[in-house]
N, CA, C and O of each residue as an XYZ file, in Angstrom:
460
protein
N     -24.675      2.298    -18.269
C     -24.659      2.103    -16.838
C     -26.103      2.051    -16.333
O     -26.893      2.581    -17.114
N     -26.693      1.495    -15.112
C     -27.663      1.002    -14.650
C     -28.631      2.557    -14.334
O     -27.820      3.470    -14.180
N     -29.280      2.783    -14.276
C     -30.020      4.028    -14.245
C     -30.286      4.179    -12.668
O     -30.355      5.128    -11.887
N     -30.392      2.881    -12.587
C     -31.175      2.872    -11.021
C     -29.697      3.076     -9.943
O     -29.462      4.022     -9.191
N     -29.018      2.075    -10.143
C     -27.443      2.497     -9.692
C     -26.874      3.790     -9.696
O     -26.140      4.152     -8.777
N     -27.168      4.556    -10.707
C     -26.847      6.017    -10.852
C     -27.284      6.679    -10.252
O     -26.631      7.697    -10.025
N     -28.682      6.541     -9.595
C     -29.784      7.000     -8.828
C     -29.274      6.662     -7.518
O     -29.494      7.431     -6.582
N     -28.683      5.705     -7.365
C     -28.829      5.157     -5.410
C     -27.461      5.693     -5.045
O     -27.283      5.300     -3.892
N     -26.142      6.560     -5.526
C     -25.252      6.999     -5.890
C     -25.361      8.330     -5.786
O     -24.531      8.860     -5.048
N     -26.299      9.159     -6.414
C     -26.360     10.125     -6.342
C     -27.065     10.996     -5.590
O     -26.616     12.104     -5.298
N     -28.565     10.444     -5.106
C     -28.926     10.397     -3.797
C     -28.233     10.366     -2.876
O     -28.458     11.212     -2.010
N     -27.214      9.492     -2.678
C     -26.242      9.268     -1.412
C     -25.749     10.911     -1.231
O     -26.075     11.821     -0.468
N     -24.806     10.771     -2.333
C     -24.217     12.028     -2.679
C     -24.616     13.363     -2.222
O     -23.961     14.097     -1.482
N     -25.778     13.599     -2.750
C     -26.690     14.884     -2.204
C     -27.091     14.967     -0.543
O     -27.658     15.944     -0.054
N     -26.754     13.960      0.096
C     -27.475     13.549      1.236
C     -26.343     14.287      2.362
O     -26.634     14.832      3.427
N     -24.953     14.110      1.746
C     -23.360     14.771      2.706
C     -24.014     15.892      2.949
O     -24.592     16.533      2.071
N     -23.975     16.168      4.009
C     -24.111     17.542      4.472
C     -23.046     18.501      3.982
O     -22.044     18.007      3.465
N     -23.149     19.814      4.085
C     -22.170     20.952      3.987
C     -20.509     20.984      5.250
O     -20.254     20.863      6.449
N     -19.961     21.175      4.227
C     -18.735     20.925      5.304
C     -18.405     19.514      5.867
O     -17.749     19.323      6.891
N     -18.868     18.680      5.181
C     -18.479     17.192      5.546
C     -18.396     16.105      4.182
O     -19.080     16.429      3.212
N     -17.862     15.273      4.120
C     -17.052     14.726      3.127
C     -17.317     12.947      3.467
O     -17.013     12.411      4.532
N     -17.782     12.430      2.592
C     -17.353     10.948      2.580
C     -17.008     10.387      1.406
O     -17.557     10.841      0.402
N     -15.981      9.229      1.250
C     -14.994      8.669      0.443
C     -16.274      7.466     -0.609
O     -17.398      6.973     -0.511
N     -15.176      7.518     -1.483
C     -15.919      6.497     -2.757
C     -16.358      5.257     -1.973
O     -17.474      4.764     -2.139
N     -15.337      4.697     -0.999
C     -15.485      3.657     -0.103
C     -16.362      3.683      0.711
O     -16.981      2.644      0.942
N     -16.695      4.958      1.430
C     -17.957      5.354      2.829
C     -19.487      4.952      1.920
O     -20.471      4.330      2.318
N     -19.221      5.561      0.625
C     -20.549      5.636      0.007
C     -21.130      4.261     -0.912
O     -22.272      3.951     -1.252
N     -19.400      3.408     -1.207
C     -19.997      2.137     -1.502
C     -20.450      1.409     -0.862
O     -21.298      0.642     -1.318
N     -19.964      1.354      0.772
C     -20.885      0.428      1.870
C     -22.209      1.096      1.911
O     -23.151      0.492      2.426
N     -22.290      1.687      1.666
C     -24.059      2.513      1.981
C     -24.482      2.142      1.028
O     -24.844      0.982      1.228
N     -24.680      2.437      0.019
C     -25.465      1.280     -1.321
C     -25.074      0.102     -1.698
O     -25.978     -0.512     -2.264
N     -24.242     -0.377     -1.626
C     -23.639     -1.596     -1.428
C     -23.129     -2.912     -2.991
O     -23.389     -3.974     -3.556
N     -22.098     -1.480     -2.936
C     -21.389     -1.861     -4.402
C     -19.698     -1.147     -4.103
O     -19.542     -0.272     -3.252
N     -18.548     -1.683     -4.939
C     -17.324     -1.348     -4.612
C     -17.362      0.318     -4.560
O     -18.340      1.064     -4.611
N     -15.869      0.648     -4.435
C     -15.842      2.369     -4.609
C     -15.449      2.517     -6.423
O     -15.457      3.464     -7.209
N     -15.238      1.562     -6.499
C     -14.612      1.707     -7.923
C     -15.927      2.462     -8.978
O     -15.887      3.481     -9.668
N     -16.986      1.514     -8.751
C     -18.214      1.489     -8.767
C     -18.590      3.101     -8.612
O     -18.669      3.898     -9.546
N     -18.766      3.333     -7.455
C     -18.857      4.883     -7.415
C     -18.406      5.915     -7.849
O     -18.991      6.963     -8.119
N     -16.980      5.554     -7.957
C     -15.903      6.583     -8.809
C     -16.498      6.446    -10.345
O     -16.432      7.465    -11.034
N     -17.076      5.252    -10.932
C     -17.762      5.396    -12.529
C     -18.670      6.822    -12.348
O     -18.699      7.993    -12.727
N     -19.395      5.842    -11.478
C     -20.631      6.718    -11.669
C     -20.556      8.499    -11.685
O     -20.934      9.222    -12.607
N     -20.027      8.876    -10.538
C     -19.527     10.214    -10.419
C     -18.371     10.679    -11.062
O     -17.820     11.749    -10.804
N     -17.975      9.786    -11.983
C     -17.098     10.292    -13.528
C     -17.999     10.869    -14.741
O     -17.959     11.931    -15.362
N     -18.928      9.588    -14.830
C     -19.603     10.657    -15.750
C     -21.460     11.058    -15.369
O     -22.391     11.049    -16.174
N     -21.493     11.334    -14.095
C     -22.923     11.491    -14.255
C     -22.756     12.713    -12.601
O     -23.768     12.996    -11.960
N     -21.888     13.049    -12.350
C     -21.668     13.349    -10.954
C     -21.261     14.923    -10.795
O     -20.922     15.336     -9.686
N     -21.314     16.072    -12.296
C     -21.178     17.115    -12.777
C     -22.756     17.631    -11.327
O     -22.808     18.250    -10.264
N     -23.320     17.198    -11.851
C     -24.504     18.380    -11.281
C     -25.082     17.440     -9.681
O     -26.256     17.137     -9.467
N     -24.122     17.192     -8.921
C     -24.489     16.931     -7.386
C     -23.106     17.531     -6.761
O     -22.337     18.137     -7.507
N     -22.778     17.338     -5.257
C     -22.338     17.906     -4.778
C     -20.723     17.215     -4.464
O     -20.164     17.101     -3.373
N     -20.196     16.792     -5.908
C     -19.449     16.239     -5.881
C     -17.955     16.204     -4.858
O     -17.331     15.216     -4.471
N     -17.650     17.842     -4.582
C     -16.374     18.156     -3.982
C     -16.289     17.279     -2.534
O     -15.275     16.940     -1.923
N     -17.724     17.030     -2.198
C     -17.832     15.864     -0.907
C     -17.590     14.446     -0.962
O     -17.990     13.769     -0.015
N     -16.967     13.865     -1.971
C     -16.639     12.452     -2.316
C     -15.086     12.678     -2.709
O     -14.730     13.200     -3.766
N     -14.255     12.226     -1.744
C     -13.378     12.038     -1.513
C     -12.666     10.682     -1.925
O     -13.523      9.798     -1.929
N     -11.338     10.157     -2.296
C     -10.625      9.119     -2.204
C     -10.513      9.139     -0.649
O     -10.830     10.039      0.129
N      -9.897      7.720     -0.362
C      -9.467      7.301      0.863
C      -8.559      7.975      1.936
O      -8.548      7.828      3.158
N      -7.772      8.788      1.087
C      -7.107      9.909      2.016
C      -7.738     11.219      2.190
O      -6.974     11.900      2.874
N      -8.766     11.862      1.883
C      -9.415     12.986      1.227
C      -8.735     13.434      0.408
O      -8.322     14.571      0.634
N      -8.392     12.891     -0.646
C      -8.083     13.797     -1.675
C      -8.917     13.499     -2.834
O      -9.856     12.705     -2.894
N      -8.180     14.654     -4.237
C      -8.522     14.042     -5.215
C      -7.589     13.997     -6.593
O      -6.423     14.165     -6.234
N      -7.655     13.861     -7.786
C      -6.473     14.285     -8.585
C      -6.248     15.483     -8.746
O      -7.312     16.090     -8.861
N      -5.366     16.136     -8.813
C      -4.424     17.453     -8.955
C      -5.922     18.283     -9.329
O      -6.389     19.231     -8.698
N      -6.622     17.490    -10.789
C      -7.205     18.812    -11.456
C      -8.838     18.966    -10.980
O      -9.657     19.772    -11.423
N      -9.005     18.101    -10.109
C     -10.014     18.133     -9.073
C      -9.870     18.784     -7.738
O     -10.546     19.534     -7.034
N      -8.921     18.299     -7.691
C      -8.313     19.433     -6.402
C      -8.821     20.484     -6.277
O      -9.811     20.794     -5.614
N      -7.999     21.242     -7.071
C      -8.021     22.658     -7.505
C      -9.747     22.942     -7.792
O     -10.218     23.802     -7.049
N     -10.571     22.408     -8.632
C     -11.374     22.801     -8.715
C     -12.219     22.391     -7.090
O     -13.155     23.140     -6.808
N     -11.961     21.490     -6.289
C     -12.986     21.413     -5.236
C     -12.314     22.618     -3.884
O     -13.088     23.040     -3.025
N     -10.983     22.988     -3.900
C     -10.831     24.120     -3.109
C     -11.941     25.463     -3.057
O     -12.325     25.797     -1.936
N     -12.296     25.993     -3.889
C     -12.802     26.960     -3.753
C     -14.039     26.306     -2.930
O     -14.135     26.841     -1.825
N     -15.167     25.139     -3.193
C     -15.924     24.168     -2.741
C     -15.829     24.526     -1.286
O     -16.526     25.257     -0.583
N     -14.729     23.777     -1.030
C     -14.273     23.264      0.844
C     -14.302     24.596      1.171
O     -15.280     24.833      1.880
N     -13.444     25.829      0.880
C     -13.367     26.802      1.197
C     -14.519     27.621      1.978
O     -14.527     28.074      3.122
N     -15.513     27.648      0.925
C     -16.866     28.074      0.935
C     -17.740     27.555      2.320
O     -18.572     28.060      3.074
N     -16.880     25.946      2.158
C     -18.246     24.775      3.407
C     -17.190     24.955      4.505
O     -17.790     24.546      5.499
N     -16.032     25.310      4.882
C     -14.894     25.262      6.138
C     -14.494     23.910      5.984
O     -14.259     23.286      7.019
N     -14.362     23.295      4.812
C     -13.557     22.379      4.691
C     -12.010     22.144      4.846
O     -11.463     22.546      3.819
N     -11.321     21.764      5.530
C      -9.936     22.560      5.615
C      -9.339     21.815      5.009
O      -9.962     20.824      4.629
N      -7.770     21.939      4.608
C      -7.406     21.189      3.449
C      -6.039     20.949      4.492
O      -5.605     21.691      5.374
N      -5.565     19.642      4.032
C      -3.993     19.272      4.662
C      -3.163     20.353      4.953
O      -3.528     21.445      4.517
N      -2.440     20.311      5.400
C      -0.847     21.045      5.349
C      -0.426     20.724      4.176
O      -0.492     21.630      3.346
N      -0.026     19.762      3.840
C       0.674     19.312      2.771
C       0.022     19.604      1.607
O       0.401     19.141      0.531
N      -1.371     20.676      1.769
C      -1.804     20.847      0.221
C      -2.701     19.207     -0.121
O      -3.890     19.512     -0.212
N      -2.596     18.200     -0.257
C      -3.566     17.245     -1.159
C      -4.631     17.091     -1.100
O      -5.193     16.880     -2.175
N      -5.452     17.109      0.121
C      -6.656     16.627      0.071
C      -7.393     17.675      1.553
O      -7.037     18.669      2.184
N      -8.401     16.864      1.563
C      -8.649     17.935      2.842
C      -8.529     16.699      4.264
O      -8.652     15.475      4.263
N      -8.303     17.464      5.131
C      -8.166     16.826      6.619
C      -9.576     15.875      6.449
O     -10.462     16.473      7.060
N     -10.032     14.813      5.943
C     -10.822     13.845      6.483
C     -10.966     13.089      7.465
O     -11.916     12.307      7.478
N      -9.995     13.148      8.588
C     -10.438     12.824     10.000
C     -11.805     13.631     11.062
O     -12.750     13.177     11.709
N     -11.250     15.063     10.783
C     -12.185     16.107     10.684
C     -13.797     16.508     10.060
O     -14.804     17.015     10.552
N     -13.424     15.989      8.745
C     -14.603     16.290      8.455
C     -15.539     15.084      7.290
O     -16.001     15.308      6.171
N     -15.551     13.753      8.151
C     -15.977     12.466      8.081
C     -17.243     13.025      8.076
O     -17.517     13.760      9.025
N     -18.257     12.800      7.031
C     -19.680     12.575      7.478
C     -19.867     11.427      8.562
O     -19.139     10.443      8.693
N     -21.154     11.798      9.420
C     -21.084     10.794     10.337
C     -21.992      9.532      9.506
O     -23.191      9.710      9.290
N     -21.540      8.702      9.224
C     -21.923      7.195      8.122
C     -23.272      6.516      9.206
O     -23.973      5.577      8.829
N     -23.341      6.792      9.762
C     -24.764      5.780     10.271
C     -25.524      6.942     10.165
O     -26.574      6.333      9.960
N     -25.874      8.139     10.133
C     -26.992      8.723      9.915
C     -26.671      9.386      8.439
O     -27.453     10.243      8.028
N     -25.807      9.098      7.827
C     -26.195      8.962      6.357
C     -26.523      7.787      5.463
O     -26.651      7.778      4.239
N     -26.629      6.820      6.314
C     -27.133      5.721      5.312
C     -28.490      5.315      6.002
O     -29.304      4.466      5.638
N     -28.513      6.161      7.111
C     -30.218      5.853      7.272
C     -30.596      6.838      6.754
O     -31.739      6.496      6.451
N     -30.428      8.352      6.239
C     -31.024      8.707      5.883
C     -31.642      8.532      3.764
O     -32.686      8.744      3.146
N     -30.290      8.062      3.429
C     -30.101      7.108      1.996
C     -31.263      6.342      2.424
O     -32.270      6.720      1.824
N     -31.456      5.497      3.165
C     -32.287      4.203      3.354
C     -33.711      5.109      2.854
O     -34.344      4.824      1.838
N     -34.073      6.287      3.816
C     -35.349      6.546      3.836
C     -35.350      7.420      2.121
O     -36.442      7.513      1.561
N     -33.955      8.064      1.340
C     -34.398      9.045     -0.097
C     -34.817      7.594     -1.062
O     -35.639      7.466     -1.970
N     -34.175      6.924     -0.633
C     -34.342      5.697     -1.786
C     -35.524      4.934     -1.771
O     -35.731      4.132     -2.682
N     -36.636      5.142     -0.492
C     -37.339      4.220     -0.550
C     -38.463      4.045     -2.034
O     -39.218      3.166     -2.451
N     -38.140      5.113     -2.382
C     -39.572      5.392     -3.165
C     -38.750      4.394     -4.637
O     -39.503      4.030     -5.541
N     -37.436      4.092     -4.712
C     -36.805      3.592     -5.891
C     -37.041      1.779     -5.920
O     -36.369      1.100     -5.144
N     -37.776      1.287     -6.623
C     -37.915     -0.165     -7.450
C     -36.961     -0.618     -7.031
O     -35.879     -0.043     -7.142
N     -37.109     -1.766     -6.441
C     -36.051     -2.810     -5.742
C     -35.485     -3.463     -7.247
O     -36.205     -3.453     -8.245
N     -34.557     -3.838     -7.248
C     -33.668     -4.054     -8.438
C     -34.356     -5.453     -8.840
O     -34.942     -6.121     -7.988
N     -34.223     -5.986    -10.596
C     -34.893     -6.786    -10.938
C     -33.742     -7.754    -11.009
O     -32.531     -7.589    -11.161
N     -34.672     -9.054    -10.815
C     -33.783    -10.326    -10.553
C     -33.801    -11.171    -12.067
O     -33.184    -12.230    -12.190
């Protein structure tokens, strides 16, 4: 996988504030690659950032992520559905225009991609 891609991904990542959450989708328009894309990356390189803040499209995640990002949300006042799956992401949306300006300004120092 692209090193530099892994980099503009994980930056993003670190950038969610505490107690706020954005989706594979929020964070692929901000670097500007699918969510699918993002979901790689934070499969296998996404252990040591602040992962429990990258959400699927509903806030959730699979069963055995779940469980491990509760204690996470818990900690940040993340609140989690009624129904148990994911957490209330209406609520606790990072606000997306001042996280991709602030992405704009961690990334500047990163090599514009080679053509």
């Amino acid at each position: 996988m692209d090193e530099r891609l892994v980099e503009l991904v994980l930056r993003a990542v670190d950038l969610i504030p505490p107690g706020r959450v954005a989706t594979y989708g929020d964070l692929g328009r901000i670097v500007g690659i699918g969510p699918r894309q993002v979901g790689a990356v934070m499969s296998r390189y996404g252990d040591g950032v602040t992962w429990w803040r990258v959400t699927n499209a509903s806030g959730g995640f699979a069963p055995d992520l779940l469980e491990r990002a509760r204690p996470h949300w818990l900690e940040e006042g993340i609140l989690v559905r009624t129904s148990g799956g994911g957490c209330r992401i209406e609520e606790h949306r990072a606000d997306l225009e001042r996280l991709a300006a602030d992405w704009r300004d961690a990334v500047a120092d990163l090599a514009p991609p080679e053509e």
